[in-house]
C-alpha positions as a Markdown table, in Angstrom:
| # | Residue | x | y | z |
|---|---|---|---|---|
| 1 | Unk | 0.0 | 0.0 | 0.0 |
| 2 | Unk | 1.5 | 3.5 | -1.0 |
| 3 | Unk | 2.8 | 5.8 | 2.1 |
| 4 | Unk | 0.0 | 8.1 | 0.9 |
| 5 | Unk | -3.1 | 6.2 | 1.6 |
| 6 | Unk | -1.5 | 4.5 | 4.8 |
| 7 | Unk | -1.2 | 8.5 | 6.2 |
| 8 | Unk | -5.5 | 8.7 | 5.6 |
| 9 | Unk | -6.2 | 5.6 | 7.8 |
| 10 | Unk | -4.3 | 7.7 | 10.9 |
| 11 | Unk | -8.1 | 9.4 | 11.7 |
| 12 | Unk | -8.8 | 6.0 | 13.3 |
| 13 | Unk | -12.7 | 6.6 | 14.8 |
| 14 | Unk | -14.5 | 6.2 | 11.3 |
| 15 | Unk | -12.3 | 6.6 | 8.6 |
| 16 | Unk | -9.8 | 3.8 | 9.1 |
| 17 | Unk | -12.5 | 1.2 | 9.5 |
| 18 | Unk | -13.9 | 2.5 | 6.3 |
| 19 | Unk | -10.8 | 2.7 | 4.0 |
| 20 | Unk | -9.6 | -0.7 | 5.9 |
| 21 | Unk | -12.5 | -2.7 | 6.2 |
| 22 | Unk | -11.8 | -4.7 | 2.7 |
| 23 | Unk | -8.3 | -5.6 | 4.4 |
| 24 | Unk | -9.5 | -6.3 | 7.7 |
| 25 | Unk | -9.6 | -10.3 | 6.8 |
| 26 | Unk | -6.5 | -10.5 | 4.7 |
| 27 | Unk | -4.7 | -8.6 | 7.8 |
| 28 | Unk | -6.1 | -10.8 | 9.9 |
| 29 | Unk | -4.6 | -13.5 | 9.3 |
| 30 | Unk | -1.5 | -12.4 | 10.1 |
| 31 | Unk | -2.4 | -11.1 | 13.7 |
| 32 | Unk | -2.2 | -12.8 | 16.5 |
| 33 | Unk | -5.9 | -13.6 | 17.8 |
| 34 | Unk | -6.2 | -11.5 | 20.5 |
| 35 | Unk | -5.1 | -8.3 | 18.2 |
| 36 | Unk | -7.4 | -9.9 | 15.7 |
| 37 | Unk | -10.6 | -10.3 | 18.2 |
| 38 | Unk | -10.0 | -6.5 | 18.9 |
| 39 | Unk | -10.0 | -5.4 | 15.2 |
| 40 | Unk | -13.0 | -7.5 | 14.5 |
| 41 | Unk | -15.2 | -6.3 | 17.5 |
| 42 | Unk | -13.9 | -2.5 | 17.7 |
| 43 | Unk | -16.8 | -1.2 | 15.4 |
| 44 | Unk | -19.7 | -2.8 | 18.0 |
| 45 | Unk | -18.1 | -1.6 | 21.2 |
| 46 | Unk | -19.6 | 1.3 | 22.9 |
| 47 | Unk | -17.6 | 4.3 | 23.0 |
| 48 | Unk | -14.7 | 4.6 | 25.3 |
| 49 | Unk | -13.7 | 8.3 | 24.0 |
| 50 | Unk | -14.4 | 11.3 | 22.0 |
| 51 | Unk | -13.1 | 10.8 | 18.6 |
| 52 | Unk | -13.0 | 13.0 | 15.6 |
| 53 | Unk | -15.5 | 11.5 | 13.7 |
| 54 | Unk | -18.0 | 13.1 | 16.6 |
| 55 | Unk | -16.5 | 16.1 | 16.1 |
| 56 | Unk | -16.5 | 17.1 | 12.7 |
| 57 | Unk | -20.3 | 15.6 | 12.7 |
| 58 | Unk | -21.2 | 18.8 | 14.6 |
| 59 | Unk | -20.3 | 20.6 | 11.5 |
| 60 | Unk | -21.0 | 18.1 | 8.5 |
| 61 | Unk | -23.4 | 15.4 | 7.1 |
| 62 | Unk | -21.8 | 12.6 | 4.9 |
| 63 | Unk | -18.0 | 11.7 | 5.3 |
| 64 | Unk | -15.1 | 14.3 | 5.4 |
| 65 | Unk | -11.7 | 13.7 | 5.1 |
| 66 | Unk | -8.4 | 15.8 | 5.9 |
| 67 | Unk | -6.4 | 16.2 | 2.7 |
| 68 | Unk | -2.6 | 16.7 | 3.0 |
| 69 | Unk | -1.1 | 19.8 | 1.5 |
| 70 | Unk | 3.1 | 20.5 | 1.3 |
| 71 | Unk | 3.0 | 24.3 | 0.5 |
| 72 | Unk | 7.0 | 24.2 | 0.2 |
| 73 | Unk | 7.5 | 26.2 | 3.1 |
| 74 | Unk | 10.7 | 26.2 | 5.9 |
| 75 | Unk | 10.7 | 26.5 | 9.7 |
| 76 | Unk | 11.8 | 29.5 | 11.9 |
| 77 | Unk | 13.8 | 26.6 | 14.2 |
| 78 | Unk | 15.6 | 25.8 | 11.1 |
| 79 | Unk | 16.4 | 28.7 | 9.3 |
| 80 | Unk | 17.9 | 31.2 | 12.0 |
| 81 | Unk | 14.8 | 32.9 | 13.0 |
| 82 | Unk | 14.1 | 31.1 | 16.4 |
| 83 | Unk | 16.7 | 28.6 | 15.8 |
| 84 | Unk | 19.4 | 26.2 | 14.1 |
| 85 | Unk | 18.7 | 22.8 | 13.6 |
| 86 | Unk | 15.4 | 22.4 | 13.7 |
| 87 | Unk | 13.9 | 19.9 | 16.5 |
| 88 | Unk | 15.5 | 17.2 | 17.6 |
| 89 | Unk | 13.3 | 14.2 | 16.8 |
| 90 | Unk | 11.8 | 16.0 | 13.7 |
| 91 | Unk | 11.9 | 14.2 | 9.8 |
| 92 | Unk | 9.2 | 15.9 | 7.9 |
| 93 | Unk | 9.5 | 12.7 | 5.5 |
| 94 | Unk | 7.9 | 10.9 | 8.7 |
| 95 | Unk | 4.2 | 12.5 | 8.2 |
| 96 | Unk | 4.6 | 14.2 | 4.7 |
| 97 | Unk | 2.0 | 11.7 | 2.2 |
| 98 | Unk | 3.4 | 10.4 | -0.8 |
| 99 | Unk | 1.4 | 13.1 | -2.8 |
| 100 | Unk | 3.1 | 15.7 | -1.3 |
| 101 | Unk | 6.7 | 14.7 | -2.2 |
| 102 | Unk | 6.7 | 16.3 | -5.4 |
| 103 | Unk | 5.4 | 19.2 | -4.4 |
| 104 | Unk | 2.8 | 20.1 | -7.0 |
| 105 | Unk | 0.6 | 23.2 | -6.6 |
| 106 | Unk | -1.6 | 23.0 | -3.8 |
| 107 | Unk | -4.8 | 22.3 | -6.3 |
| 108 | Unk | -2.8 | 19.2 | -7.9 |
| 109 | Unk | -2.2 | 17.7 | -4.3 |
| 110 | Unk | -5.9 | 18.2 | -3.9 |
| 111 | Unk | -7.1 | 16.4 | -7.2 |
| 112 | Unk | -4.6 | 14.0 | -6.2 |
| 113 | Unk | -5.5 | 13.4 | -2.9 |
| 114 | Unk | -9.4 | 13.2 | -3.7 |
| 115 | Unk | -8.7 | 10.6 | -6.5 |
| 116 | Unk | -8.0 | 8.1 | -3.5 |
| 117 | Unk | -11.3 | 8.6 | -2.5 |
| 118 | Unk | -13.6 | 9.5 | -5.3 |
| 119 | Unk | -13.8 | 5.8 | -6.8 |
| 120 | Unk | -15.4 | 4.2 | -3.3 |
| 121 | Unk | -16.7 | 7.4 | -1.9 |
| 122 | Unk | -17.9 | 9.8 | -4.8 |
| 123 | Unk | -19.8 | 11.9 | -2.1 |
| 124 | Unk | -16.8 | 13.0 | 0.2 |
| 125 | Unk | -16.1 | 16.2 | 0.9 |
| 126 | Unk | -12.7 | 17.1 | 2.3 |
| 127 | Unk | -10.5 | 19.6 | 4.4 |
| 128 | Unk | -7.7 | 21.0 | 3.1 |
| 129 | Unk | -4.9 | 20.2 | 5.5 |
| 130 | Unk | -1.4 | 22.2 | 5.1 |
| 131 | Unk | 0.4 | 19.9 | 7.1 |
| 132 | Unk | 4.5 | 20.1 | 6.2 |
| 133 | Unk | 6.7 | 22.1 | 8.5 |
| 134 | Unk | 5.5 | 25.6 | 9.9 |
| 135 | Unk | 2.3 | 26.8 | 7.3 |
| 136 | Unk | 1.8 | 30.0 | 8.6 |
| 137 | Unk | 5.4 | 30.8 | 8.0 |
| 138 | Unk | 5.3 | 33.1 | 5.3 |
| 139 | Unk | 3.8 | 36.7 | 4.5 |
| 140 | Unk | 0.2 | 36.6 | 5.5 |
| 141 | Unk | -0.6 | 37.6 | 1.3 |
| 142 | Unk | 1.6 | 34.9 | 0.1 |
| 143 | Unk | -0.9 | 32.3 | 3.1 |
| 144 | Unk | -4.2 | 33.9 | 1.9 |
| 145 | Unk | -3.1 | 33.2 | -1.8 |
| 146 | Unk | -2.7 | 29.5 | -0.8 |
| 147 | Unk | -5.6 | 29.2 | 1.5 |
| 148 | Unk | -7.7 | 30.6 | -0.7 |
| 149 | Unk | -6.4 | 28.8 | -3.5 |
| 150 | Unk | -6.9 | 25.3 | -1.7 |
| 151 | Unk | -10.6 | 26.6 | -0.6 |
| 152 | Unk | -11.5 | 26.8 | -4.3 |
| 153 | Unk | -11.0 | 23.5 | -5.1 |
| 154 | Unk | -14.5 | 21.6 | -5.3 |
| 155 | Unk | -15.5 | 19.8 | -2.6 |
| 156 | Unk | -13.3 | 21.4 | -0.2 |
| 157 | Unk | -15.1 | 22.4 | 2.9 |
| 158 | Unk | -13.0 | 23.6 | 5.4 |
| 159 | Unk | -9.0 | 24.4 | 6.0 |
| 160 | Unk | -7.0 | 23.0 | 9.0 |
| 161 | Unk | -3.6 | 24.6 | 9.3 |
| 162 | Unk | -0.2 | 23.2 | 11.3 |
| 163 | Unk | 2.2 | 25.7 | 13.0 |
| 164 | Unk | 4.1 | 26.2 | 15.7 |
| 165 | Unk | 2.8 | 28.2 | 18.5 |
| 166 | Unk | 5.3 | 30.9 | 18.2 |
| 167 | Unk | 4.4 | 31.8 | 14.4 |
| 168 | Unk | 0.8 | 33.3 | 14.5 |
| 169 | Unk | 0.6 | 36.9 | 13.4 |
| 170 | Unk | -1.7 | 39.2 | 14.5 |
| 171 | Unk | -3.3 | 39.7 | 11.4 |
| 172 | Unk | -3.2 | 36.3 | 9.4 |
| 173 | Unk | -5.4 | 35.2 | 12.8 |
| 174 | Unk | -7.5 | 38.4 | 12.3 |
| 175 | Unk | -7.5 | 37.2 | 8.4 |
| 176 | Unk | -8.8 | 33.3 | 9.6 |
| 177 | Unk | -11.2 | 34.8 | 12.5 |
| 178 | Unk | -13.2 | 36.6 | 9.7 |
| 179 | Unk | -13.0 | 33.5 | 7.1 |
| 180 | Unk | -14.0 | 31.2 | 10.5 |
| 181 | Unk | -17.6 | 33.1 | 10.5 |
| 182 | Unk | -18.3 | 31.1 | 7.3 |
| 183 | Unk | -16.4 | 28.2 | 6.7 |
| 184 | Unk | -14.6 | 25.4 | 8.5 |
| 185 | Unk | -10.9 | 26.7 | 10.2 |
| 186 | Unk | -9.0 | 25.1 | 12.5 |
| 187 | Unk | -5.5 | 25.7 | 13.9 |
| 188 | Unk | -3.2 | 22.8 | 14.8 |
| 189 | Unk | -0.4 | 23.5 | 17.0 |
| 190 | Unk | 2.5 | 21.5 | 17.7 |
| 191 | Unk | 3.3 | 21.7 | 21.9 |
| 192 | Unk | 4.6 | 18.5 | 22.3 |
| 193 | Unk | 5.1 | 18.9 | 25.9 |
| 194 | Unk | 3.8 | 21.3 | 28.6 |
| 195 | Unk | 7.2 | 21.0 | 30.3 |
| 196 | Unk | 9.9 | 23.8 | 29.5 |
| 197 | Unk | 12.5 | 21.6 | 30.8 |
| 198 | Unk | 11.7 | 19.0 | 28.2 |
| 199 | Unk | 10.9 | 21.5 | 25.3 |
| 200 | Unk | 14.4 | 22.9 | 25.5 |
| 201 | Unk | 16.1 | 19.6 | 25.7 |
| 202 | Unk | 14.0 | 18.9 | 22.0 |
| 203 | Unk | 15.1 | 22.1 | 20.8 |
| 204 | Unk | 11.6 | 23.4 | 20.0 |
| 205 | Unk | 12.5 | 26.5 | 20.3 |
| 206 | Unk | 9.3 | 27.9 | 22.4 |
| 207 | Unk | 8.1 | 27.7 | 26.3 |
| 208 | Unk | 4.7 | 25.9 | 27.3 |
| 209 | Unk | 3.7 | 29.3 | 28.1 |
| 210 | Unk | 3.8 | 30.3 | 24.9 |
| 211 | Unk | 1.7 | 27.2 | 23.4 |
| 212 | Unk | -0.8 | 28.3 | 25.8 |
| 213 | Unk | -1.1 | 32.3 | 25.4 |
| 214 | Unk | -1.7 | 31.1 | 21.6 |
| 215 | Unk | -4.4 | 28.8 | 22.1 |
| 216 | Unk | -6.3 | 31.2 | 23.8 |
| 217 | Unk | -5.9 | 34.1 | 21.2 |
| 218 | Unk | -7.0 | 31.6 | 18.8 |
| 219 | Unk | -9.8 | 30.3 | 20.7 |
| 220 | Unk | -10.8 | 34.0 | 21.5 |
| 221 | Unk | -10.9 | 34.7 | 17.7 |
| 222 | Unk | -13.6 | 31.9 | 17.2 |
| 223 | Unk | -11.1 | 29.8 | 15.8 |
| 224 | Unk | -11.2 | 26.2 | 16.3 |
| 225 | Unk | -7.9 | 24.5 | 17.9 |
| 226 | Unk | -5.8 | 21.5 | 18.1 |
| 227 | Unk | -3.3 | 20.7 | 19.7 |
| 228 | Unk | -0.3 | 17.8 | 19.1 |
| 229 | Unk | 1.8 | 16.1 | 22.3 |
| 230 | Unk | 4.3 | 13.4 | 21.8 |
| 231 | Unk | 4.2 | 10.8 | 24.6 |
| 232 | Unk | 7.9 | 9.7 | 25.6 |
| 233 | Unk | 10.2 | 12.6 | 25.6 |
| 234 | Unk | 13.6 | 11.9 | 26.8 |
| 235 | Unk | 13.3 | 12.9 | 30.4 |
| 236 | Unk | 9.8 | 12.4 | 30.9 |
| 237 | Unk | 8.3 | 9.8 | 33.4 |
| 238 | Unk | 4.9 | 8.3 | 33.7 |
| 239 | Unk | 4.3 | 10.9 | 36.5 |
| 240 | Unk | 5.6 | 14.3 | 34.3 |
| 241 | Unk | 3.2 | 12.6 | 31.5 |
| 242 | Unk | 0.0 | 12.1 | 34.1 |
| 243 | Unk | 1.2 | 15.8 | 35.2 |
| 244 | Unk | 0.7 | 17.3 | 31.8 |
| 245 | Unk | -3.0 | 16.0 | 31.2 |
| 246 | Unk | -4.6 | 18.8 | 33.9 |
| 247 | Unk | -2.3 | 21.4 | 32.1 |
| 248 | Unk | -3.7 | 19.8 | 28.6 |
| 249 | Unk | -7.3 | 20.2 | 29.8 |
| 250 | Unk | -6.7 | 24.0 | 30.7 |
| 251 | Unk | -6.3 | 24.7 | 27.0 |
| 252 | Unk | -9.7 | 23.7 | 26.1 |
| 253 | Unk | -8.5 | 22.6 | 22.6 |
| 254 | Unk | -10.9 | 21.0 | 20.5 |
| 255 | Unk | -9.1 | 18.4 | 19.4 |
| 256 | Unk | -5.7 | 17.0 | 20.1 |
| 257 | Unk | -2.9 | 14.4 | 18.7 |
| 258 | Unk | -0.8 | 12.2 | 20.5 |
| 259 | Unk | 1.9 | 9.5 | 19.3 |
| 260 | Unk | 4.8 | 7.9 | 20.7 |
| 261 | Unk | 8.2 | 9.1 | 20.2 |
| 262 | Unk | 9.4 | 7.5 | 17.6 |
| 263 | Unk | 13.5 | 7.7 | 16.3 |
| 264 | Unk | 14.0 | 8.0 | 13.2 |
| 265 | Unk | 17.1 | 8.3 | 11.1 |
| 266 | Unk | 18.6 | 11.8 | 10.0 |
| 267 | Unk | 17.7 | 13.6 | 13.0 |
| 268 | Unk | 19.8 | 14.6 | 16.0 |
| 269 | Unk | 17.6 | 12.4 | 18.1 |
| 270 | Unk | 18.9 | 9.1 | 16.1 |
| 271 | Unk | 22.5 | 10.2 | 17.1 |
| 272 | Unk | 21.8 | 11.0 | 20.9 |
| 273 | Unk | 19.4 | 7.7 | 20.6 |
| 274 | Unk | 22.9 | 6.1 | 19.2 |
| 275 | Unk | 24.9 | 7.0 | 21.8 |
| 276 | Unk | 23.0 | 7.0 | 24.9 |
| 277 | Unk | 19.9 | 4.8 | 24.8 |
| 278 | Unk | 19.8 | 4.8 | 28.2 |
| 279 | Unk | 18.7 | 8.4 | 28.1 |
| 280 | Unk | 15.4 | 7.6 | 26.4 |
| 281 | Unk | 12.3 | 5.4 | 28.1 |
| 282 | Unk | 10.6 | 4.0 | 24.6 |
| 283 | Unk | 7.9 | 2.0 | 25.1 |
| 284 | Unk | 9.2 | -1.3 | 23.6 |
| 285 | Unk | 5.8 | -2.7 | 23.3 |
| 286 | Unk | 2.1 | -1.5 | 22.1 |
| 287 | Unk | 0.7 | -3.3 | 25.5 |
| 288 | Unk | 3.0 | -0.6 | 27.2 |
| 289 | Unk | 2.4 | 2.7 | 25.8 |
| 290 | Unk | -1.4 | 1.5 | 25.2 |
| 291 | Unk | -2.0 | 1.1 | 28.8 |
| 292 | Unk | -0.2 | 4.4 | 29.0 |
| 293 | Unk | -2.9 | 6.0 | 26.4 |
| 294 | Unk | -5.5 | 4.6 | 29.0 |
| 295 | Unk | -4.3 | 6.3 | 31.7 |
| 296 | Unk | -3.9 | 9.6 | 29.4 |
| 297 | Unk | -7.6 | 8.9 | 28.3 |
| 298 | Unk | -9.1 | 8.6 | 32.0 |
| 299 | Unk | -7.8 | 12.0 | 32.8 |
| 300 | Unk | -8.6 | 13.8 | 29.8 |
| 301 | Unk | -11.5 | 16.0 | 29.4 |
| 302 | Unk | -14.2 | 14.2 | 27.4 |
| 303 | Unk | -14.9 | 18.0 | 25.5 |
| 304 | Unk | -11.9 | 17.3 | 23.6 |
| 305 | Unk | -11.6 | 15.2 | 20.6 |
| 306 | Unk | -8.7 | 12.4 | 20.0 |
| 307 | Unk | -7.5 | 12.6 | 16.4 |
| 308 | Unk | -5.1 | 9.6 | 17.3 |
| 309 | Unk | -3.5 | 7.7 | 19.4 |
| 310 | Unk | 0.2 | 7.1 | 17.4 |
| 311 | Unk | 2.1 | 7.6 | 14.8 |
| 312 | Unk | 3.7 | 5.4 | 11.5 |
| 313 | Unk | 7.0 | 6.5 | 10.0 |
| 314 | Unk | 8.1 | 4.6 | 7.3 |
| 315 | Unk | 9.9 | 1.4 | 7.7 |
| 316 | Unk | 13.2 | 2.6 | 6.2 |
| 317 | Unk | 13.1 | 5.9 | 8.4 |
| 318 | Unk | 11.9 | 4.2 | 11.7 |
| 319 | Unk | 14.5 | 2.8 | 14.2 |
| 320 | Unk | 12.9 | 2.5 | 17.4 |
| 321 | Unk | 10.0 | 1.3 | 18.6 |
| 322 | Unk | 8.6 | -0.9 | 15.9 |
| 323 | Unk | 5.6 | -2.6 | 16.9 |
| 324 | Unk | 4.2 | -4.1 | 14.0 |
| 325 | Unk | 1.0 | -3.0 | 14.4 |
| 326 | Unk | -0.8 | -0.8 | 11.9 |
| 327 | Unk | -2.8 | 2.8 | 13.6 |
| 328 | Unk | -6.1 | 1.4 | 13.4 |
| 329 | Unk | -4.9 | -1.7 | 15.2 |
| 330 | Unk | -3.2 | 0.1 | 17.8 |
| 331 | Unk | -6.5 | 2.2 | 18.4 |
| 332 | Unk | -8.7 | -1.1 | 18.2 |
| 333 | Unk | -6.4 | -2.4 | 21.1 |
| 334 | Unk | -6.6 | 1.0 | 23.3 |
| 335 | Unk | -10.8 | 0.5 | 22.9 |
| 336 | Unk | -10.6 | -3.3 | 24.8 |
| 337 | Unk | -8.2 | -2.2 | 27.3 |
| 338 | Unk | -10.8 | 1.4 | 28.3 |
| 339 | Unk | -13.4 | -2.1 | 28.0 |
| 340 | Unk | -11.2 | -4.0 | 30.3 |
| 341 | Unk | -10.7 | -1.3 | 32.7 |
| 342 | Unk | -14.8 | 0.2 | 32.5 |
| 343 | Unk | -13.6 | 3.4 | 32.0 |
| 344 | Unk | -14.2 | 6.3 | 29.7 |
| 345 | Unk | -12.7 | 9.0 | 28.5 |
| 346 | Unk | -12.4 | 12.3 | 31.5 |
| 347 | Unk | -13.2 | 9.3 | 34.0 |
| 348 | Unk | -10.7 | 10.7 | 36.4 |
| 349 | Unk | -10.9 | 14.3 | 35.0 |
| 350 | Unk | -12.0 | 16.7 | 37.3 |
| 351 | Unk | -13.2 | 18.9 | 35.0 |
| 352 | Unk | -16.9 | 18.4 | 35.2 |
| 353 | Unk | -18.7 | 19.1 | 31.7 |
C-alpha cells in the first residue's frame, strides 16, 4: 500500500475502519488472535472516547476527510529565526504523504488526494490540511493566496492549518477569524510537551507558556484549535506525563494528537538515541504505551476530541520502537483495554462538563 493512503487511515474513529474494512480479513490472518478479536469487534463496542469522527459531525453530514497539503515552506527553528537545527526528533518525510513529495501546486495535491477517494466514496467532501513544517510561516498575502487557492477547489469544505505556536501573526489570525464566520478553520499547533524543561532539551524552540497564550488568542478569535503532544520525551516519566493532562485540559483545545516518540534516522535524536539509549524510556511494546494511552484517556477531558492515538514512519526511516502494528490496530487495542478497565474518557478528570 503506498505511504499516501497509509497517512489517511491515521483518523482512526471512522475513517480507518472505512478505508480498511476490505483488508481487515487478509490482515487478519497475520495477527495474532487476541489483536485480531480487537480489530473484529472494535466497530460494536460502545464508545470509550471522543473521537473526531463526533466532532467534525457537529459541522458536517456525509463523510469528510483531511487532505494533506506540502506548501514548500521552511521553519523559523531551522532557518535562523528562532533557531538552528530544527527539533530534535523531527523528519518531515515521517508524516509528509506520498502526494506531497513532489510538491505540485496546492490544487494538484488536492485532485490528487481526492482521487484516493472518489472511486469508493464519490460523495466526500474534504478539508484541506497544510500539514509540512511551519504553514503560517510566510507573508500573510503569500498564506491567503494558498488558502484561498486550496478553498476553491471543489468539494473542499473547510481548511485545518499546522504551525508552531510561536508563528501566528496578529493579522493572518484576524484574516482566519473573519474567514471562521463562514467556513470550517481550525489551527493545529505542535506543543509536544507542557514541560519547559523537556521542550528545550527537544530544541523546540518555544516555552509551554507560549503554546498556551496562543491557544487562547485563537480560541478568542472563534477559531477552532488543536493541539499535538508526543508521549515519551527523553526525560519524561509516567508521572511528568500524568502531570501534563490537567495542564492539557486547561487549553480547552478542541481536538488534540498524541503519538509515541518515535526515532528516526537523520535527526539529531537518532544520534543521541545512538549513543546513549539509556537516556530515552521508549515504550518497547504496544501493550506498554497503550496502557499508558489509557491512563492519558481517564484523565482527559471528554470535551476534547482524540484525532489519534500514534504515529507510522516509514519502515526505512523508523528505528525504534517498531511494533508491527498498523494505527487502526493500535487504536482497536486502546478501545478493549478502556473495556477491560470500565472506564471512559475524563473518567478521572475533574473537569466536570
Amino acid at each position: 500500500m503506498p505511504y499516501f493512503c497509509a497517512y489517511f487511515t491515521l483518523n482512526f474513529p471512522k475513517t480507518a475502519f472505512f478505508v480498511q474494512q476490505k483488508r481487515c480479513e487478509k490482515q487478519a490472518r497475520t495477527t495474532d488472535s487476541v489483536t485480531r478479536n480487537s480489530i473484529l469487534m472494535a466497530e460494536n463496542l460502545p464508545k470509550t472516547h471522543t473521537t473526531l469522527a463526533d466532532f467534525l459531525q457537529r459541522f458536517f453530514t456525509g463523510k469528510v476527510q483531511k487532505l494533506s497539503i506540502n506548501a514548500g515552506f521552511s521553519c523559523p527553528n531551522r532557518d535562523g529565526t528562532i533557531g538552528f537545527g530544527g527539533c530534535t526528533y523531527c523528519n518531515n518525510r515521517t508524516f509528509s504523504p506520498d502526494y506531497c513529495h513532489d510538491a505540485g501546486s496546492i490544487a494538484q495535491q488536492l485532485q490528487q488526494g481526492k482521487a484516493f477517494f472518489a472511486r469508493k466514496y464519490p460523495q466526500m467532501r474534504y478539508l484541506a490540511y497544510f500539514q509540512a513544517y511551519t504553514s503560517t510561516y510566510a507573508p500573510t498575502e503569500k498564506l491567503i493566496r494558498l488558502y484561498d487557492e486550496a478553498l476553491g477547489v471543489a468539494g473542499v469544505v473547510g481548511l485545518i492549518i499546522g504551525t508552531r505556536p510561536d508563528c501566528m501573526p496578529h493579522d493572518l489570525l484576524e484574516w482566519l477569524a473573519e474567514r471562521a464566520k463562514t467556513t470550517f478553520v481550525m489551527v493545529e499547533y505542535g506543543i509536544e510537551s507542557c514541560h519547559d524543561t523537556t521542550l528545550r532539551r527537544i530544541n523546540r524552540g518555544h516555552t509551554f507558556a507560549c503554546a498556551a497564550e496562543t491557544v487562547r488568542r485563537t480560541r478568542e478569535a472563534g477559531i477552532k484549535v488543536g493541539g499535538h503532544f508526543i508521549l515519551g520525551l527523553p526525560g519524561e516519566t509516567h508521572e511528568d506525563i500524568m502531570a501534563t493532562i490537567p495542564l492539557i485540559n486547561a487549553l480547552e483545545l478542541d481536538t488534540v494528537k498524541f503519538h509515541q516518540l518515535q526515532i528516526v534516522r537523520g535527526t539529531p535524536m537518532a544520534w543521541e538515541y545512538g549513543a546513549h539509549p539509556e537516556h530515552f524510556g521508549l515504550y518497547r511494546t504496544a501493550e506498554d504505551y497503550c496502557s499508558l494511552v489509557c491512563d492519558v484517556l481517564e484523565r482527559l477531558s471528554p470535551t476534547t476530541a482524540v484525532e489519534r492515538f500514534t504515529s507510522s514512519s516509514p519502515r526505512e526511516l523508523l528505528i525504534a520502537p517498531d511494533w508491527g502494528l498498523k494505527n487502526f490496530e493500535f487504536a482497536a487495542l486502546v478501545v478493549k483495554e478502556m473495556r477491560r478497565r470500565g472506564s471512559t474518557q475524563g473518567c478521572l478528570c475533574p473537569i466536570k462538563v
